[in-house]
C-alpha distance (Angstrom), angle and dihedral (degrees) to the residues before:
residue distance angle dihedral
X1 . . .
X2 3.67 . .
X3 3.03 100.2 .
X4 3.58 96.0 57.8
X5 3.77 97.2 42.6
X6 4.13 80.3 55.7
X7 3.79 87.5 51.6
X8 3.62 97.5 45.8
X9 3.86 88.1 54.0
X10 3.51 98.4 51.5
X11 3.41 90.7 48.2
X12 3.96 92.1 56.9
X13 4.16 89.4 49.9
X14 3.89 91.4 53.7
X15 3.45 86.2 49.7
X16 3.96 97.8 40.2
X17 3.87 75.6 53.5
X18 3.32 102.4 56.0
X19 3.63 104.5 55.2
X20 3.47 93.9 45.9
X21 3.47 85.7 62.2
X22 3.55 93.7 45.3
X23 4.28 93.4 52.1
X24 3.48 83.4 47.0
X25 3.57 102.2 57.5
X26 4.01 86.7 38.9
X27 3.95 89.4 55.9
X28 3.82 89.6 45.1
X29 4.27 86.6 48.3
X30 3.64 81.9 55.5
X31 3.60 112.1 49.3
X32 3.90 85.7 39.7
X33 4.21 80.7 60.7
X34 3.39 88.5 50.7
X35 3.75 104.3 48.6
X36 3.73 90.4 46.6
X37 3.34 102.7 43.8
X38 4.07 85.0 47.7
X39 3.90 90.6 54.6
X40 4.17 88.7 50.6
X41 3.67 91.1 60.0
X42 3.48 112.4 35.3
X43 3.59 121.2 83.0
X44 4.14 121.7 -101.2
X45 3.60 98.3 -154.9
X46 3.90 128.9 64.2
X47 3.25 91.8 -146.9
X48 3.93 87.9 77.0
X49 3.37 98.1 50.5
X50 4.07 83.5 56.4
X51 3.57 88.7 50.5
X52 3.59 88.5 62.3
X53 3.53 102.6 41.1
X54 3.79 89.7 57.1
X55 3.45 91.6 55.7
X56 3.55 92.7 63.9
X57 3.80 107.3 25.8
X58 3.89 138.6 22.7
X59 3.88 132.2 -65.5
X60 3.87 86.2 -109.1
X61 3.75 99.4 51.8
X62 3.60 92.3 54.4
X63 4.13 92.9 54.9
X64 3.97 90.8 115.0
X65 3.57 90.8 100.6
């Protein structure tokens, strides 16, 4: 009987195991989504984010560049 209460339990913790694995790699899919799709749409250059500064504030507020 012990054996198979033994058996039953290391059969849960495999399984425990295996879908926190499984949520983790989902998660990591995820953020790896995010970060790329992030990186499509934001703009490289600085330049662009001075472009749209200026279009909403003055010359000398947009000086950080």
């Amino acid at each position: 009987m012990q054996e198979a209460n033994a058996s039953d339990r290391q059969i849960h913790q495999s399984t425990i195991a295996i879908e926190e694995r499984d949520r983790f790699k989902f998660i990591l899919g995820i953020v790896i989504c995010c970060v790329s799709i992030s990186s499509f749409f934001l703009p490289e250059k600085p330049q662009e984010f001075a472009s749209i500064c200026e279009k909403y504030n003055t010359p000398n507020a947009c000086q950080i560049w």
